[in-house]
C-alpha positions as CSV (number, residue, x, y, z in Angstrom):
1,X,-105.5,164.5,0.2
2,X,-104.0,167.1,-2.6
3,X,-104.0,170.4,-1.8
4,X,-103.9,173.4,-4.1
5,X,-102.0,175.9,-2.5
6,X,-101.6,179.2,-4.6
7,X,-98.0,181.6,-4.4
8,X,-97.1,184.8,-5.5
9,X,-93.6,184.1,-5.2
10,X,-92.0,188.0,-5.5
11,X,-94.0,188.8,-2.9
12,X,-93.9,185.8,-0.5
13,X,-90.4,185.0,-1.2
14,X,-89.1,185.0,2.2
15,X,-91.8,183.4,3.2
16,X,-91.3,180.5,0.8
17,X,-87.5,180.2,2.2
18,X,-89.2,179.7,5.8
19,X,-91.4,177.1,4.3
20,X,-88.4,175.5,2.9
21,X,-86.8,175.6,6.3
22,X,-89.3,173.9,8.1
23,X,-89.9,171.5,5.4
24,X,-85.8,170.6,5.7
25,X,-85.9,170.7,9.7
26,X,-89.1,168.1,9.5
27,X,-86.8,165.7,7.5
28,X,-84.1,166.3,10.0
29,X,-86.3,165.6,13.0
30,X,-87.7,162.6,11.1
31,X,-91.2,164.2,11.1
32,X,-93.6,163.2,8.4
33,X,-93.1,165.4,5.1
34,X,-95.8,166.3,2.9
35,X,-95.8,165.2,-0.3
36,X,-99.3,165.2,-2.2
37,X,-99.7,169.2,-1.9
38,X,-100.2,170.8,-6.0
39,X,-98.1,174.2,-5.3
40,X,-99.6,176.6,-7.8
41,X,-97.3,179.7,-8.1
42,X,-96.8,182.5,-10.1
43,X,-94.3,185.1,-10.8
44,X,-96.4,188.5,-11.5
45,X,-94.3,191.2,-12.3
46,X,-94.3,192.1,-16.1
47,X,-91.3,190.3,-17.9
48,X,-89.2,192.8,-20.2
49,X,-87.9,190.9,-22.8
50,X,-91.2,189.0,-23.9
51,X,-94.0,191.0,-22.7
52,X,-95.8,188.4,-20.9
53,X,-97.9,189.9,-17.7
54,X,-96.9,186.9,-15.9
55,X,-95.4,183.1,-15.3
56,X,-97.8,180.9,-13.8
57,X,-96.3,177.4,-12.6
58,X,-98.5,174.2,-11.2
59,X,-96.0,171.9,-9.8
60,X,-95.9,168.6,-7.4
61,X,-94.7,169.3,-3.8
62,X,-91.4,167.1,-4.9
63,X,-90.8,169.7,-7.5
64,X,-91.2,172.6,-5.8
65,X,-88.9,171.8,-2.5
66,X,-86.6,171.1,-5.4
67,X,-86.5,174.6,-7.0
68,X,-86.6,176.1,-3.3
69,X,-83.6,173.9,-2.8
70,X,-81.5,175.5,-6.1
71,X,-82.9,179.0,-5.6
72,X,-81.9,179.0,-1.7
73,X,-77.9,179.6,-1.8
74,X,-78.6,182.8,-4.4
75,X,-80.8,184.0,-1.9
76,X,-79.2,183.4,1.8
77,X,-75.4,182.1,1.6
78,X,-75.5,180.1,4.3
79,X,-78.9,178.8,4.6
80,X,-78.0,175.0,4.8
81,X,-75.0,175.5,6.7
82,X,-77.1,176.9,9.4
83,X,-79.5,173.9,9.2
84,X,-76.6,171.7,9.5
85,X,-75.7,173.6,12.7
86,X,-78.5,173.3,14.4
87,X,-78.8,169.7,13.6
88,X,-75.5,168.7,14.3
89,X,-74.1,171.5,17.2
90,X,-70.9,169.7,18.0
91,X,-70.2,170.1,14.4
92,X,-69.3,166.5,12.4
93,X,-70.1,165.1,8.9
94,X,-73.2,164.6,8.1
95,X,-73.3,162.4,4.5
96,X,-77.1,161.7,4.2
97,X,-77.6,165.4,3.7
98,X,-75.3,165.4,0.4
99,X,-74.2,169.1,-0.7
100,X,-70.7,170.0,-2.1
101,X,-68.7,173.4,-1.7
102,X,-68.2,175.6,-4.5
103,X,-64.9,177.2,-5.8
104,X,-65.9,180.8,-4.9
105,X,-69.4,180.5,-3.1
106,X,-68.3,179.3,0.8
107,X,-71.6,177.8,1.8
108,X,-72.8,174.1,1.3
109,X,-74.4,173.9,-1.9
110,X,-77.1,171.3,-2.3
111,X,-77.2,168.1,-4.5
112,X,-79.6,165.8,-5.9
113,X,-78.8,163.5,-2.9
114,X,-79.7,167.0,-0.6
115,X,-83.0,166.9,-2.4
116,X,-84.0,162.9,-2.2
117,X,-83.2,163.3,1.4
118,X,-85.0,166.1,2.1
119,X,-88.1,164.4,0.1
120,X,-87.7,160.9,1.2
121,X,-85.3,160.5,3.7
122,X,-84.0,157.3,4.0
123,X,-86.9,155.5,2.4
124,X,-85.6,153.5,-0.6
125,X,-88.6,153.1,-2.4
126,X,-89.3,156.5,-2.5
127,X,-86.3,157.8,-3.2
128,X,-86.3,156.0,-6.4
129,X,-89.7,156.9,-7.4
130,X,-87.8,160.6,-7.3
131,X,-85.1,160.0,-9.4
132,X,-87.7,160.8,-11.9
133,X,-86.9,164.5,-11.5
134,X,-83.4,165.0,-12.9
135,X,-84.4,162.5,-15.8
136,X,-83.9,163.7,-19.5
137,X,-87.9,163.9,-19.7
138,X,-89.1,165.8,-16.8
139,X,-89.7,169.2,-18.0
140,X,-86.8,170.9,-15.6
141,X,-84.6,169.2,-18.4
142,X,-86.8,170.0,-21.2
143,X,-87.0,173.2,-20.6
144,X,-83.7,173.7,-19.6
145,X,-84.9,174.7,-15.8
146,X,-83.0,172.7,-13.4
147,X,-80.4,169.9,-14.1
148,X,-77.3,168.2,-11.8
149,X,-74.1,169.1,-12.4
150,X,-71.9,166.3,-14.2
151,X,-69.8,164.5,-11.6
152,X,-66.7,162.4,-11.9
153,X,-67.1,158.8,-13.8
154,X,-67.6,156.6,-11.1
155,X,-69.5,158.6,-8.4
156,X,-72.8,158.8,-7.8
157,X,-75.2,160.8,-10.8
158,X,-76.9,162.4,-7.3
159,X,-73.9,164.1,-6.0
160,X,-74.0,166.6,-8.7
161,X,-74.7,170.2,-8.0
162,X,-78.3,171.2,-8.3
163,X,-77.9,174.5,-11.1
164,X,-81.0,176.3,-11.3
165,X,-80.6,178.1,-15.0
166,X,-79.7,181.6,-14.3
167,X,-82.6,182.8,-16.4
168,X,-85.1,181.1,-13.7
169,X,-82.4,182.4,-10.8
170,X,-83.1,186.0,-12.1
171,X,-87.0,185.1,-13.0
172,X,-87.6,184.3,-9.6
173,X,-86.0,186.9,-7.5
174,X,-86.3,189.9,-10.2
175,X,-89.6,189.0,-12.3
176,X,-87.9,189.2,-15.2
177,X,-85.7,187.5,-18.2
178,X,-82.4,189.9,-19.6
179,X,-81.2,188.5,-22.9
180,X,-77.8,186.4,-22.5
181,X,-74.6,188.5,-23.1
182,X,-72.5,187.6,-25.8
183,X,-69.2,186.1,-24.6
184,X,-67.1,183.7,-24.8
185,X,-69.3,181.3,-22.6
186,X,-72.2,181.9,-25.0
187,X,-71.2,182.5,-28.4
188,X,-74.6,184.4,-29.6
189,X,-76.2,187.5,-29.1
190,X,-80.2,188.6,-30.1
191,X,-80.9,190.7,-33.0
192,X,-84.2,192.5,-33.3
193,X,-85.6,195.4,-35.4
194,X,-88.0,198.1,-36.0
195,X,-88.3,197.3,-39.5
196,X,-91.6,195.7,-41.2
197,X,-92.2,193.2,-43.8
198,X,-92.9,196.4,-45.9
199,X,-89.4,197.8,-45.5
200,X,-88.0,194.9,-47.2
201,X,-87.4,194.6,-51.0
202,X,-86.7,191.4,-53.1
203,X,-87.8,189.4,-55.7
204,X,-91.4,187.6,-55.6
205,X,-89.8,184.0,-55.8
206,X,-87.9,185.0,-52.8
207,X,-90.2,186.4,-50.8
208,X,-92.8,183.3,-51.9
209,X,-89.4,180.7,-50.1
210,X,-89.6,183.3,-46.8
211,X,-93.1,182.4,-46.8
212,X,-92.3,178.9,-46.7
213,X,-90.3,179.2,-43.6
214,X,-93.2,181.2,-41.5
215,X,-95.2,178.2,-42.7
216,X,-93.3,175.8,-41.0
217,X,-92.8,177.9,-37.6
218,X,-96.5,178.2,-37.9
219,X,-97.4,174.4,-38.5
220,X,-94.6,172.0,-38.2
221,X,-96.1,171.0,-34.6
222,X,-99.5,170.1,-36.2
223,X,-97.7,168.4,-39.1
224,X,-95.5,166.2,-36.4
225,X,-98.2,165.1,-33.9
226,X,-102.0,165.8,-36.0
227,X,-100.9,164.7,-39.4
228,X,-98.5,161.7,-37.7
229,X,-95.5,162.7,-39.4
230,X,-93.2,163.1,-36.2
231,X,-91.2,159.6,-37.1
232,X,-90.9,160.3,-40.8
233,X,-89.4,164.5,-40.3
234,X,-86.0,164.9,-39.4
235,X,-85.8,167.4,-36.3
236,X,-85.8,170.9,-37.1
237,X,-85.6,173.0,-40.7
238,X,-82.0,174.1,-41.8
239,X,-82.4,177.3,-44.3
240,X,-79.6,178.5,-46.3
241,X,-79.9,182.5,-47.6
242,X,-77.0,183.4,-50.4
243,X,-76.0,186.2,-52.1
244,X,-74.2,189.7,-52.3
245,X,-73.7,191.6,-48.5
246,X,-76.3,194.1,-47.9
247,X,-79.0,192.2,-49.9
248,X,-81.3,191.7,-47.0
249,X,-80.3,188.3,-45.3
250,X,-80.0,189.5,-41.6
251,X,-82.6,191.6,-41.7
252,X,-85.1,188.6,-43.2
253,X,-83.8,186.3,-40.3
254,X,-84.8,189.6,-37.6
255,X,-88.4,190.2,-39.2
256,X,-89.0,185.7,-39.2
257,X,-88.2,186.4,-35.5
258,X,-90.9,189.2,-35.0
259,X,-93.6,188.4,-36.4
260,X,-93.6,185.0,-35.5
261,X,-92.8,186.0,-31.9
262,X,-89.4,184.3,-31.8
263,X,-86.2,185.5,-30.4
264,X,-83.6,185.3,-33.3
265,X,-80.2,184.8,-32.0
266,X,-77.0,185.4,-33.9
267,X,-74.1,183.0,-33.9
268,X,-70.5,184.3,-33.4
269,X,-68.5,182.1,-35.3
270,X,-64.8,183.7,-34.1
271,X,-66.3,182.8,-30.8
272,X,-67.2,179.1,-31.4
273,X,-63.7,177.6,-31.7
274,X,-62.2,178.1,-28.7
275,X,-58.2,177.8,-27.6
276,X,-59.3,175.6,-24.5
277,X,-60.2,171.8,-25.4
278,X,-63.5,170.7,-24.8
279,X,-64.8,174.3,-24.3
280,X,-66.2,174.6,-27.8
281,X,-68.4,171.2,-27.1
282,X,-69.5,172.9,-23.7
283,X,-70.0,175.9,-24.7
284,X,-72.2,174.7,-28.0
285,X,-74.3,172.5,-26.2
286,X,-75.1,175.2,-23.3
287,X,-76.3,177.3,-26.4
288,X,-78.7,174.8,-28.7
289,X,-80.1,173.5,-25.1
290,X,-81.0,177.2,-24.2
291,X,-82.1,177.5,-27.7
292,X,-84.6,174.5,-28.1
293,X,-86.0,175.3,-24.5
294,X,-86.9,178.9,-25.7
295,X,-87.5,178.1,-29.0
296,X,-85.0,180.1,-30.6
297,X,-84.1,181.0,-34.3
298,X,-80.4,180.8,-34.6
299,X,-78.7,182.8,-37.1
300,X,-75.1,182.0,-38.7
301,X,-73.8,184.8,-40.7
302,X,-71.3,184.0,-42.7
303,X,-71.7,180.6,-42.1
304,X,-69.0,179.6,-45.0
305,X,-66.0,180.5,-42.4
306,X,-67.3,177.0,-40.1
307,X,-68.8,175.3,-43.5
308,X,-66.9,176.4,-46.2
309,X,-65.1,173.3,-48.5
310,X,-62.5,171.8,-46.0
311,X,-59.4,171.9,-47.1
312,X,-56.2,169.3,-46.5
313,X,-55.4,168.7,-42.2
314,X,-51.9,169.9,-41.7
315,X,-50.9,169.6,-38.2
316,X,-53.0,168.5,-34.5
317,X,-55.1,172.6,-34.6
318,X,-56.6,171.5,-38.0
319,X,-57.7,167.9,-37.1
320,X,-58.9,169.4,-33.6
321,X,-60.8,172.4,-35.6
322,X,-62.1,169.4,-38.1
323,X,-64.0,167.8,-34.6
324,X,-65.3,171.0,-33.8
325,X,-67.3,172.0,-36.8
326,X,-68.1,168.2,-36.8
327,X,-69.3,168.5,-33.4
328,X,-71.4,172.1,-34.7
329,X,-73.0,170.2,-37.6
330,X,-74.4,167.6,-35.3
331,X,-75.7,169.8,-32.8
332,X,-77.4,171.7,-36.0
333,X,-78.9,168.5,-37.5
334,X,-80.4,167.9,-33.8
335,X,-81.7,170.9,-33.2
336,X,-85.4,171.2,-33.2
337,X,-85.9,174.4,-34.3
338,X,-85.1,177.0,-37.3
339,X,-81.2,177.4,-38.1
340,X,-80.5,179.9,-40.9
341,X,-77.6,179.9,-42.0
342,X,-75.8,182.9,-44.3
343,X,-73.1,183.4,-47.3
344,X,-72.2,185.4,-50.1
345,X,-71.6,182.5,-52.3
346,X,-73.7,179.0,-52.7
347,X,-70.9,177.7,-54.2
348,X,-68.6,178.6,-50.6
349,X,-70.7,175.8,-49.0
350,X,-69.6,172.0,-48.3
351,X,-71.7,170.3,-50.5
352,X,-71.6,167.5,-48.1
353,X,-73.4,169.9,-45.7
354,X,-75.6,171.7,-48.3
355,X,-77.4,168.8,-48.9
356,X,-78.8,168.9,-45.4
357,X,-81.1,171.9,-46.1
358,X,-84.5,172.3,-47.0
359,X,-84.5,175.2,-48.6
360,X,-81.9,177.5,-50.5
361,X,-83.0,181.0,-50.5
362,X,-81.3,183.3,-53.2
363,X,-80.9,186.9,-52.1
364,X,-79.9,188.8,-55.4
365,X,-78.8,192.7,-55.9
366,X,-82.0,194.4,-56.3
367,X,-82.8,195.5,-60.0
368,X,-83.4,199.2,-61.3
369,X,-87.5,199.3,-60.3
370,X,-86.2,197.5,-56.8
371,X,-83.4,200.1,-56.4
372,X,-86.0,203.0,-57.1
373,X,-88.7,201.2,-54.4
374,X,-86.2,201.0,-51.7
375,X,-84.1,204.7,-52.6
376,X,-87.9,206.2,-52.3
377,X,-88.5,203.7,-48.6
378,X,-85.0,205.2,-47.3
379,X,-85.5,208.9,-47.8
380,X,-86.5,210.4,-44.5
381,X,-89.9,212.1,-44.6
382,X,-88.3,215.1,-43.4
383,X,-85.8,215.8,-46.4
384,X,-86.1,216.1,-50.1
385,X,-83.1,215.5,-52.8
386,X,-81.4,218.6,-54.8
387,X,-83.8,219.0,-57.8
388,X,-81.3,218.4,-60.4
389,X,-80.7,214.7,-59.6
390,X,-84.2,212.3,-59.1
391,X,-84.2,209.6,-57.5
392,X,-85.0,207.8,-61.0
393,X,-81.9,208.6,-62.3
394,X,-79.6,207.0,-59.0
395,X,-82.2,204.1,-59.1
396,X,-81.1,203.1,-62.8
397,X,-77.3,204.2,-62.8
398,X,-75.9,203.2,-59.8
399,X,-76.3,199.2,-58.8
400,X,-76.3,199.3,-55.3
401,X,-77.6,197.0,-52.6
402,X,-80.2,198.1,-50.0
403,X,-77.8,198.5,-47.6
404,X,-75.7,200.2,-49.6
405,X,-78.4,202.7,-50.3
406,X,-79.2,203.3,-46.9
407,X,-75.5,204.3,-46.0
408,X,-75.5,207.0,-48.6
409,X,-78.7,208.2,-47.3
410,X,-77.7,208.3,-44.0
411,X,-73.8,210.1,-45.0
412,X,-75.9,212.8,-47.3
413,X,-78.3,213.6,-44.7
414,X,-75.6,214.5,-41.9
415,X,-73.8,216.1,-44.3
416,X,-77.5,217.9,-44.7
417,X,-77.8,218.7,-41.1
418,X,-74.8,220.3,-40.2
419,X,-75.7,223.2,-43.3
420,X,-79.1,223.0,-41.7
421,X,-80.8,222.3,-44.7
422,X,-83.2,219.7,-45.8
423,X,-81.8,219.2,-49.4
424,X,-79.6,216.2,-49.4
425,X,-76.7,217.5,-52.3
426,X,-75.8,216.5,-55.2
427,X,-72.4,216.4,-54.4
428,X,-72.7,214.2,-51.1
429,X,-75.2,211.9,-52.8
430,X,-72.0,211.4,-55.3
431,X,-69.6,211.0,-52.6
432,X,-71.8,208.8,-51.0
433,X,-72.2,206.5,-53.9
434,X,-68.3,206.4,-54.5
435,X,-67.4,205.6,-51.1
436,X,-69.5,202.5,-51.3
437,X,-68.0,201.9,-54.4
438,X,-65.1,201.9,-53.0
439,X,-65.6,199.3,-50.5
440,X,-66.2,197.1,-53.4
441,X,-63.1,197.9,-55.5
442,X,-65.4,199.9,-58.3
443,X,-65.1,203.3,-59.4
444,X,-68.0,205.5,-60.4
């Protein structure tokens, strides 16, 4: 008979850990162990990065020992070891049981062997009726949840190290999700902004191609399974933006993010090739596996350093650089999600590569009545420009790009403050506009 049991885990947590106890102890004493029980469980407290209330989970009996079997070592250290103990007092190896000692952590850490014993003892058939769990199609792998460890060639798959994904170690003991921290490990960190679609000034045609994009995020799961076109689409939709810095590029990427409530996640490209061989593999595929599971945007700014026109292999660090941004374009073409990718030049781009995108978005310098819309968004509310210079007159003389705008706002209204005045001067809005000049190798 199924039973529908219902958990608040926070709360119940160490009482969950006793549950898993006496399930483990059953197995041990070779008493029956239920297996038919739907655990319905939830996770209540209110997640910070995504603003859900809640995670509610329904799950079979097999999966659940499973996830109480990852989560138990970051909760008590020496939970199986204890077990073992008991079981075995005069100490000796105990195979059946599987588990595997980590480099740092000093207590047994369990396997998938730990967990088809536990469920199944020494019952063949059933054991193999459980290998569905750590199979590429069971939604812990989907979603990135729980997976084995990769083991040796030649040993068994099953004496891999159950890994509970620290985003569900933290979920389950904190109620909550923090946002990865960029390093070395994972080569991307989340960008996000208090800007709106209104902030943002370009051109009609581009903002028609942005459109385009929301489109897709919107319907491209209808389009696949509805309207049958899953076999015909390649996976995924690979945008490239071009054009001068400061145009609008990264900030476009942030805003697709927000209002199509999708984390947007930008790639550090000095971080993807790594000194250590067979890191930069590792450490890519950790990242586009979190990414489809969470259903990312990911974000390469300038993506012509990685896809640039490759130029002639000199020694053994070019060809091994070569397999690495090979290895990248792969993981992009796979990826079933949005990749945007950034440059200051179309032309910078392997045309090999460009011809793998759907769209090419063009992000010019704004014109005079563009300059003049986003000089008139950038003033603060709470400051006025000297009367002898309107805003008119800098929209049409000086050809700046939005961001450039926004830095000689902010320079002239510090300058502002510490007079303690509201008038942003004529002569800082000057040396505003020649310091950003300057950055491009112009003179005013």
């Amino acid at each position: 008979m199924i039973k529908d049991v219902v958990i608040d885990f926070i709360a119940d947590c160490e009482e969950q850990l006793v549950y898993l106890e006496e399930t483990v102890k059953n197995r041990l004493r070779k008493q029956p162990v239920e297996t038919n029980a739907i655990i319905n469980f939830q996770i209540a407290t209110p997640n910070s990065l995504n603003g859900f209330e809640g995670y509610r989970f329904s799950v079979r009996f097999s999966e659940y020992i499973t996830l109480l079997l990852a989560l138990a070592p970051h909760l008590q250290p020496g939970f199986f070891d204890a077990l073992i103990r008991e079981h075995l007092p005069d100490g000796g190896d105990f195979p059946e049981f599987g588990g595997v000692r980590g480099s740092n952590h000093r207590g047994l850490l369990p396997t998938g062997e730990t967990a088809l014993f536990v469920l199944a003892g020494n019952d063949l058939e059933k054991r193999l009726a459980l290998y569905d769990l750590f199979s590429p199609e069971h939604f812990f792998a989907r979603e990135r949840i729980l997976y084995l460890e990769d083991v040796k060639p030649g040993e068994p798959r099953l004496s891999g190290r159950l890994i509970l994904d620290p985003d569900y170690v933290e979920l389950f003991t904190t109620g909550r999700v923090s946002a990865p921290a960029l390093s070395m490990n994972f080569p991307a960190q989340r960008i996000h902004t208090d800007m709106e679609w209104e902030d943002l000034v370009l051109p009609a045609p581009t903002f028609t191609q942005i459109r385009d994009i929301e489109h897709w995020i919107q319907h491209y799961d209808t389009l696949r399974t509805d309207w049958q076109m899953g076999q015909r689409l390649k996976p995924g939709y690979r945008v490239l933006f071009y054009g001068p810095p400061g145009t609008g590029k990264t900030l476009t990427a942030t805003l697709l993010g927000k209002y199509t409530k999708r984390e947007v996640y930008r790639v550090d490209l000095s971080l993807v090739v790594s000194k250590y061989i067979g890191e930069t593999e590792k450490n890519l595929a950790n990242l586009f596996d979190k990414a489809h599971a969470k259903n990312w945007i990911l974000f390469f700014d300038e993506a012509d350093a990685l896809f640039g026109k490759r130029t002639e292999t000199r020694d053994a660090h070019d060809r091994y650089a070569n397999q690495e941004v090979a290895f990248l374009l792969q993981k992009i073409e796979e990826f079933d999600g949005l990749v945007i990718l950034a440059s200051n030049l179309k032309s910078n781009i392997d045309p090999a590569f460009a011809r793998r995108f759907q769209a090419m978005i063009h992000f010019p310098l704004p014109n005079a009545a563009e300059r003049l819309l986003l000089w008139q968004k950038c003033l603060p509310p709470s400051a006025r420009l000297a009367p002898e210079l309107p805003v008119e007159q800098l929209a049409g003389r000086y050809e700046l790009s939005g961001a450039a705008i926004l830095n000689i706002i902010q320079f002239c209204a510090l300058r502002a403050l510490s007079r303690q005045t509201d008038v942003l001067a004529t002569a800082d809005v000057v040396e505003g506009i020649r310091l950003e000049f300057q950055k491009e190798g112009k003179l005013v």
